[in-house]
N, C-alpha and C positions, 0 to 999 in steps of 0.2 A: 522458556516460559516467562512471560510478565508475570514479574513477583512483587515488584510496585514502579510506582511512577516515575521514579531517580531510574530506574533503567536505561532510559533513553540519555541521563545528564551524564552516563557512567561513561557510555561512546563519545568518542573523538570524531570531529570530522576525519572521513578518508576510511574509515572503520567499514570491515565486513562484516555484515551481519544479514540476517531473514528479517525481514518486518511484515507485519498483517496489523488488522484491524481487528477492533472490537466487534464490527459488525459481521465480522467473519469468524466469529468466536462460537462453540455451544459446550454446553455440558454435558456429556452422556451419563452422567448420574449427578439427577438433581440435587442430590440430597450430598454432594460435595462440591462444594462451592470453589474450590480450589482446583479442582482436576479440566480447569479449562481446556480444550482443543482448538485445534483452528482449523478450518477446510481447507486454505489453501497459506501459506506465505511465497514470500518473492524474496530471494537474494539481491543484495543491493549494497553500494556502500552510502554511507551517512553524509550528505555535505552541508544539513544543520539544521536544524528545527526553528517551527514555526505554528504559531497558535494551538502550541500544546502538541503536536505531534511532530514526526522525523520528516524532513524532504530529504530522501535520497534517490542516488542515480542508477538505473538496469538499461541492460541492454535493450536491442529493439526485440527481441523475441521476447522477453519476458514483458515489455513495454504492452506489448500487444497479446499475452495472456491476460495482464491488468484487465484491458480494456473488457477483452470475451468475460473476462469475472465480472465488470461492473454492469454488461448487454445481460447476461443471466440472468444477474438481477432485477433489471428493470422489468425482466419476460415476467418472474416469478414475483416481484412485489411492488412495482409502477414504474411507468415511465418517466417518473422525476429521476430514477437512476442513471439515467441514460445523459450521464455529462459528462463523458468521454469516447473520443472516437478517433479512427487517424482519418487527415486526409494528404493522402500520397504519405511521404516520411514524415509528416507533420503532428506532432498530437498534438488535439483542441481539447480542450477544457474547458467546459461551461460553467462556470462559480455560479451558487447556487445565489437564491436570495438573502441568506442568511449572510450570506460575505459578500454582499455589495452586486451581487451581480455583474455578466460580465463574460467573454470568451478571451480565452487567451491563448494564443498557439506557441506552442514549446516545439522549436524545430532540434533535433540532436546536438548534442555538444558534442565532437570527439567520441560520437557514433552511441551515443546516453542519453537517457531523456528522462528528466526531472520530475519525480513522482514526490504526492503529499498535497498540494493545491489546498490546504487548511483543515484536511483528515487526521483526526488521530491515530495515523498509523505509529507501532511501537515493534521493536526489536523482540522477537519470542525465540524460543526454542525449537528449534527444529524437530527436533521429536515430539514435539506438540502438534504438529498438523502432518494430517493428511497427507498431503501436495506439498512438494517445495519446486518453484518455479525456478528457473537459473544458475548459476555458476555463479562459484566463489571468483571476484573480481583480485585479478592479480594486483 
């Protein structure tokens, strides 16, 4: 579980951990503001943060769960979600306007591809969500 913000400064690069978003967060009882969940996290490890959230590295199958998690979204709350997609082994990134605008293609490192693109994603709890996407990176 995110219990505060230093969570993320506590990880090392090279660190295993589940990361998810806020925007992937709910409450199932309002009326406790603490008992967050999350719908889905990704295993990943940490290779360092950036405007306030984690950039870490997953495999290609969980690379491209991301992706299906961010297409959902788009179906179910606008097609501005829709700034991730692969082409061939390639993920594209479309930076939104709030960060400059822009595509960037992240081809694999050492068969990895670099998630966070200026998201707060944050290190939770695995038994906080639902879904945990990937393997523990040896």
């Amino acid at each position: 579980m995110r219990t505060t913000d230093n969570d993320l400064y506590a990880l090392r690069p090279g660190a295993n951990a589940v990361f998810s978003g806020d925007w992937l967060g709910y409450l199932p009882d309002r009326r406790n503001r603490a008992d967050i969940r999350y719908y889905v996290g990704y295993h990943g490890v940490l290779h360092g943060r950036w405007n306030g959230g984690a950039e870490f590295t997953v495999d290609a199958a969980t690379a491209r769960a991301i992706v299906a998690t961010f297409a959902e979204t788009a179906e179910y709350v606008s097609g501005n979600w829709r700034t991730v997609a692969f082409d061939g082994d390639v993920l594209i990134v479309r930076t939104p306007w709030s960060l400059g605008v822009g595509v960037t293609r992240l081809p694999p490192e050492g068969g990895r591809y670099r998630i966070g693109w200026g998201l707060p994603w944050c290190p939770v709890d695995p038994a906080r969500c639902d879904h945990v996407v990937g393997h523990h990176h040896p």
